[in-house]
C-alpha positions, -999 to +999 in steps of 0.1 A: +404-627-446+410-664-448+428-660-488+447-630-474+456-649-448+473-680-464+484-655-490+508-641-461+521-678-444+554-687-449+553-720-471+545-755-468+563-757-429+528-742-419+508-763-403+469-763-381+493-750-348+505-718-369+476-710-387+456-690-360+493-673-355+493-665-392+449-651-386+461-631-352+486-612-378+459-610-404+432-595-390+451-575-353+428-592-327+433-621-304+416-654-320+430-680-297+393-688-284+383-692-321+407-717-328+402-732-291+366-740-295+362-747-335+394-771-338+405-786-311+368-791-287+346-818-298+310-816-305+283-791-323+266-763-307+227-770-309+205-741-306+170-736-298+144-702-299+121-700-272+098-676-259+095-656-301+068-630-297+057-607-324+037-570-307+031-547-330+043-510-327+038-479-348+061-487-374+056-528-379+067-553-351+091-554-324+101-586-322+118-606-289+129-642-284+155-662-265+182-683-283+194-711-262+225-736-266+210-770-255+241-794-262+260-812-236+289-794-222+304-758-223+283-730-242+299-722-276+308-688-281+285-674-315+276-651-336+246-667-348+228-652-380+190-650-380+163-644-403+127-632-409+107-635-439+081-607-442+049-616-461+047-601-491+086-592-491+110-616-515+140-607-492+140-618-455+150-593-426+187-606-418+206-596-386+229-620-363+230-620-326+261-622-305+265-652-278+290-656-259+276-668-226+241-674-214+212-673-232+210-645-251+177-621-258+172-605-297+148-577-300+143-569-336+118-542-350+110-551-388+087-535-408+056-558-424+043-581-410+064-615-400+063-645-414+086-665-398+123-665-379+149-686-381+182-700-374+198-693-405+208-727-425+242-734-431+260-710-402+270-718-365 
């Protein structure tokens, strides 16, 4: 979206205040809460799992946790991609959880048994 994005702006006159104009176009939906809290707040969300439980089930593991924001200030509004290796398994279980107030709960069944879950690296 973001190349097919600029593709469409109108020339150099484009500037950070018409870009999320120019992404609103793009893509049909209201991002004005994007732009809100990734360009013009201060600060990194900081996020913490609590309360990860693996029980097993008749097909694997079912498994439930709590993500939590633990910065100062306002809760960021996420979609915050997670990760759980299987032993045995080369590729890791990948999902993402929506947070956009509170403290979320994920409940994932996977099949195997866990290794480990994460915060996926490089996103948020």
């Amino acid at each position: 979206m973001f190349s097919l994005t600029l593709r469409k702006a109108t020339g150099p006159k484009d500037s950070l205040l018409i870009l999320p104009i120019s992404f609103e176009k793009v893509s049909g939906r209201d991002l004005k809460w994007m732009f809100d809290e990734w360009l013009l707040r201060t600060g990194a969300p900081k996020l913490k799992l609590r309360d990860v439980a693996a029980t097993p089930d008749k097909n694997g593991y079912l498994l439930t946790g709590l993500i939590g924001q633990v910065q100062s200030g306002k809760t960021c509004r996420l979609l915050i991609p997670l990760a759980v290796t299987m032993f045995g398994k080369k590729e890791a279980y990948q999902t993402s959880v929506v947070m956009d107030k509170g403290i979320p709960e994920f409940s994932l069944h996977v099949h195997g048994r866990q290794g480990r879950c994460c915060r996926q690296s490089g996103h948020g």
